[in-house]
N, C-alpha and C positions, 0 to 999 in steps of 0.2 A: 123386498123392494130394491135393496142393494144389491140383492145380485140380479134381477131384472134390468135393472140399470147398466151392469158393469158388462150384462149379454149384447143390451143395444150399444154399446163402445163399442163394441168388438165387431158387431155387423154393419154398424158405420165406420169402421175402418177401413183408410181413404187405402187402396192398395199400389204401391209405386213402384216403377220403372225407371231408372237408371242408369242413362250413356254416358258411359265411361266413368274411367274410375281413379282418373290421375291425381291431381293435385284439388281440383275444380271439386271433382263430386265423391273423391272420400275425406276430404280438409273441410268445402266449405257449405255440402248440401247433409251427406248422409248424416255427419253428428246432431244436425239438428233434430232432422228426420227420429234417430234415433232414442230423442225424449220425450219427444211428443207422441200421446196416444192416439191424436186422429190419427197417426200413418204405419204403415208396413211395408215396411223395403222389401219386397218380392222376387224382384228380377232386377239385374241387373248384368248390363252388355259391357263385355272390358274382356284384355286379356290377362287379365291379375285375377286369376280364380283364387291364388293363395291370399291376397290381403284381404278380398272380400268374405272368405269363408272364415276367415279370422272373427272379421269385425261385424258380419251378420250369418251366422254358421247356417239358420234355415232361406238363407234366399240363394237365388238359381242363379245360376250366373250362365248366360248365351252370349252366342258370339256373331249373330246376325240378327239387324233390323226387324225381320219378320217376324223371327221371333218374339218378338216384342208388340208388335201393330198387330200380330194375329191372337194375341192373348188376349180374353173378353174379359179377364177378372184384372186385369189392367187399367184403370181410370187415370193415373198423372203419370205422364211422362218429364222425365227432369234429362234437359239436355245441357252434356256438361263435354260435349266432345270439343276438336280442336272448331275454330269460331269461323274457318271455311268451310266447312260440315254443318253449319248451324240451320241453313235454311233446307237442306234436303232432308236431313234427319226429322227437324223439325214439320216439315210440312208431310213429311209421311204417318208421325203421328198423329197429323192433325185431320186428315184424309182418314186414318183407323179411326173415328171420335175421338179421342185421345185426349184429357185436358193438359195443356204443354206448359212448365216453367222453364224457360231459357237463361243458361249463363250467359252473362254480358261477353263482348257485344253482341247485341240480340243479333244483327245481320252484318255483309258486309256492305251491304246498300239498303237505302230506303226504299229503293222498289222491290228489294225482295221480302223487309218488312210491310208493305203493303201489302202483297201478297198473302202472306200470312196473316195477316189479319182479317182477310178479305174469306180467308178459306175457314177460318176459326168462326166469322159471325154465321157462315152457311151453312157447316157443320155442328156448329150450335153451342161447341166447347170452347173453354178458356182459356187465352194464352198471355203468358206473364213473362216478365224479363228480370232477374234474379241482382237488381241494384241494391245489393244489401247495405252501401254505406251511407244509406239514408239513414240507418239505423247505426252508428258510431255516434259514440257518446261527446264527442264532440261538435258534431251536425247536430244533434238534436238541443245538445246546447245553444249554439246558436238560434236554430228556432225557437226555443224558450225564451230569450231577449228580443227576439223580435216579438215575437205574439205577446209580451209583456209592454214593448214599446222603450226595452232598454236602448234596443238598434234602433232608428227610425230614421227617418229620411237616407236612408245609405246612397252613398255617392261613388264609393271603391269597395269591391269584393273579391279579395285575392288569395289565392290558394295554391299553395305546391304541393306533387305529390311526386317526389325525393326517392332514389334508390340508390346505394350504392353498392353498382355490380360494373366494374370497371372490366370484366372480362366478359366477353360472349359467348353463352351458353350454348348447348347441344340441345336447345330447348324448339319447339314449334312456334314459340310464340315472340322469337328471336331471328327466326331464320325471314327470308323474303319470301312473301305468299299472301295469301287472301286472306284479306282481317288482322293481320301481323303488326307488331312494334306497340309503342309503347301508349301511342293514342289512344287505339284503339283498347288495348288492354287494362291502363293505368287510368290514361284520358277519360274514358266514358263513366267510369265513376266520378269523379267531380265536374264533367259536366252535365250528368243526370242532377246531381244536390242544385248546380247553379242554375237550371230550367226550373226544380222544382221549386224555389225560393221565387223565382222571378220570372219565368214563363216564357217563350222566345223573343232572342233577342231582335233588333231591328238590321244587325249584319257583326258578320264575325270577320275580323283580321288575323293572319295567323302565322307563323313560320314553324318548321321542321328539319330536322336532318340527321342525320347519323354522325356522334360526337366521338364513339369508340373505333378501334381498329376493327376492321373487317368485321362492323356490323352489317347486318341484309338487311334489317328494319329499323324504320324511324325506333334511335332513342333518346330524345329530346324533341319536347313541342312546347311551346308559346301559342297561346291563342287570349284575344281578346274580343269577348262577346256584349257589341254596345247596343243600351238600353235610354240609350242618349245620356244625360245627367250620370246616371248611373254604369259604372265599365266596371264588366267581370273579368279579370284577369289569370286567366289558368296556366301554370305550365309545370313542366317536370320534367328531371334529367335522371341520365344515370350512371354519371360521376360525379356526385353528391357525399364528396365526406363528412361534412357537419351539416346537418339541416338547421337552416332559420326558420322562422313563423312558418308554422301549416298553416295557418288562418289567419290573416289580417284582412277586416272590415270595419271602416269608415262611415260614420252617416255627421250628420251638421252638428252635432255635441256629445256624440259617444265615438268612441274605438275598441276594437275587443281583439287581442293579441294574443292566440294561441299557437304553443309549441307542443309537438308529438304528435304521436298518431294512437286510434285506437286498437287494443291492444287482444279485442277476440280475437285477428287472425291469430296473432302471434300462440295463444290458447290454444286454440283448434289444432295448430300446426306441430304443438305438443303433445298434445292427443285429450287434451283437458276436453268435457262439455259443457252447457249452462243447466246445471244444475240446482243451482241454489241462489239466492237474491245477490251474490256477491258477485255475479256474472257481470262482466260487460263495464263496471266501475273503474273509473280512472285515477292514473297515478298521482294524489293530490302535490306534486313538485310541478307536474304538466297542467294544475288545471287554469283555465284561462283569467286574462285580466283586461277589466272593463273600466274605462278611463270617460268619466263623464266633464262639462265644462256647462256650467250657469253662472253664466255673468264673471266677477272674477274668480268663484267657485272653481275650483279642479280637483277631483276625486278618483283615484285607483283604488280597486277592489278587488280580490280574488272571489272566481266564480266559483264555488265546485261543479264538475261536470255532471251532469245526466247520466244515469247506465248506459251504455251501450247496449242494444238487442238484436241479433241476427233472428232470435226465435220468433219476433213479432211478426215478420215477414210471413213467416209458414202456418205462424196461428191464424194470420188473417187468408192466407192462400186458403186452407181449412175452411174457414167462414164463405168464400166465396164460392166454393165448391159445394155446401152442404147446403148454408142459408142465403149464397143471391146477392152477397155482400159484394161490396164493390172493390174493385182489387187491389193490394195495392200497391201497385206498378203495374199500369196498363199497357196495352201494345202498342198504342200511339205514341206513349213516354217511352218506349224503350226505340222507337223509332225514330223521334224528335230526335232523341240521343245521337241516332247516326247521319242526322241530316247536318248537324252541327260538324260532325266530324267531316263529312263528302263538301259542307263546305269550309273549313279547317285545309284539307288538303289543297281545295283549289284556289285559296288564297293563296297557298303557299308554292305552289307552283306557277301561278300564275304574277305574284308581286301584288299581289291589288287585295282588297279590300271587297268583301261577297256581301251584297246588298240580298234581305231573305225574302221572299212574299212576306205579307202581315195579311 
């Protein structure tokens, strides 16, 4: 029975595709990939034949598109190229049947995520957008206060997301182009967590600009996404020597004031993976503190944080592909994502304040 079993693993072994192989899809897709059994990193498109044969010695490594859309033992395609590339790459695998994970940002417009989505329901496969810091052990902490009703009535939800790189790299994702700067890159992770806490907002305010010498791309944005009562406040620079509060949120008799960030990137970027239940846990000097008020009552608490899990993402991707499960990160959420942003920028070029459909 157990080896009957461990044969059907193997021939439901979801088998994967891999564009590119920079930072994106050998730091924050393949390591996962690589403990999980539903998957098999097969092919993979980049020009680093050496890192990849290192880090998965029997997958193939091509160096064109086709290669990849014409291969039928291919079912996920994971696109991790630069995020001007994202919607051609993307809908050519989607066009192959191809079920598609995309690196944030999923596009550089919402009509070209329409598109894709449009092409993905007709072709019958799944396309997902790879917001993994829904899954940082300090989001999910938050969520746990609220669905517990620590948090409740919130009225302020503010969040930075801090770098400090005072010099401009030889990087794509730094230079002027399509989908570039720090919005789009930094930005779409907190404000995917802030749609999914609270769903769209009624109009986003925003500013942008370039704060370093001879940057090409936004590196600093402010944006505030009101919900009336309720204002989400995101922004983030990139000369930031000391960071204050990642998370400060507000409701009618609690506060919860968290410092740090979670610390998988930092992991993965060492080459560690989640191997064992110690994955993803935070450093209890960072964990947050929760300030309630009844009546003359006042009480501070330290929280311990939640695990952080990148894995959960790709076990449920797995589930969606095998058993019909519902995704999670859908292509509408990873689309919302950019709708905020296209209006984010034209607040910010324009001085005014982006009232949204409802």
């Amino acid at each position: 029975m157990k080896a009957l079993l461990k044969e059907r693993r193997k021939v439901d072994t979801i088998k994967v595709g891999v564009l590119g192989y920079g930072l994106s899809g050998s730091v924050f897709h393949a390591p996962l990939l690589a403990v999980l059994d539903e998957y098999h990193i097969s092919k993979v498109m980049t020009s680093r034949t050496e890192e990849v044969k290192q880090d998965f010695p029997d997958a193939e490594v091509v160096h064109e598109l086709e290669e990849m859309t014409n291969d039928p033992a291919i079912e996920l395609v994971i696109v991790t190229t630069p995020s001007g590339l994202h919607y051609e790459h993307a809908m050519a695998c989607i066009q192959a049947g191809k079920h598609v994970v995309m690196e944030k940002p999923m596009t550089a417009t919402a009509e070209e995520g329409e598109k894709l989505k449009q092409a993905a329901v007709e072709k019958g496969v799944l396309l997902s957008v790879y917001h993994n810091r829904r899954w940082d052990n300090d989001f999910l902490t938050i969520k746990k206060l609220i669905a517990d009703g620590s948090l409740e009535d919130i009225n302020t939800y503010q969040v930075s997301y801090d770098r400090y790189s005072p010099e401009v790299q030889a990087r794509w994702r730094e230079k002027e182009g399509v989908a570039t700067g720090t919005l789009y890159d930094l930005g779409s992770h907190i404000i995917d967590q802030a749609l999914h806490l609270f769903g769209m907002p009624k109009a986003v305010t925003a500013n942008m600009m370039t704060q370093r010498e001879n940057a090409g791309a936004v590196d600093y944005f402010h944006l505030i996404m009101d919900y009336g009562k309720l204002q989400a406040i995101l922004y983030g620079g990139s000369i930031i020597p000391a960071n204050g509060p990642r998370y400060q949120i507000h409701g009618q008799h609690s506060s919860f004031i968290k410092y740090g960030i979670d610390a998988q990137e930092d992991a993965l970027r060492a080459g560690s993976k989640p191997e064992d239940d110690s994955w993803g846990a935070d450093d209890p000097a960072l964990y947050g503190q929760l300030t309630t008020i009844h009546g003359e009552n006042k009480k501070t608490e330290t929280i311990p944080s939640v695990n952080g899990s990148y894995l959960t993402y790709y076990r449920k991707i797995a589930e969606s592909i095998r058993e019909g499960a519902v995704l999670p990160v859908t292509a509408e959420e990873g689309i919302d994502v950019i709708r905020i942003i296209e209006a984010a920028m034209k607040s910010s070029d324009e001085k005014r304040t982006i009232m949204l459909e409802q």
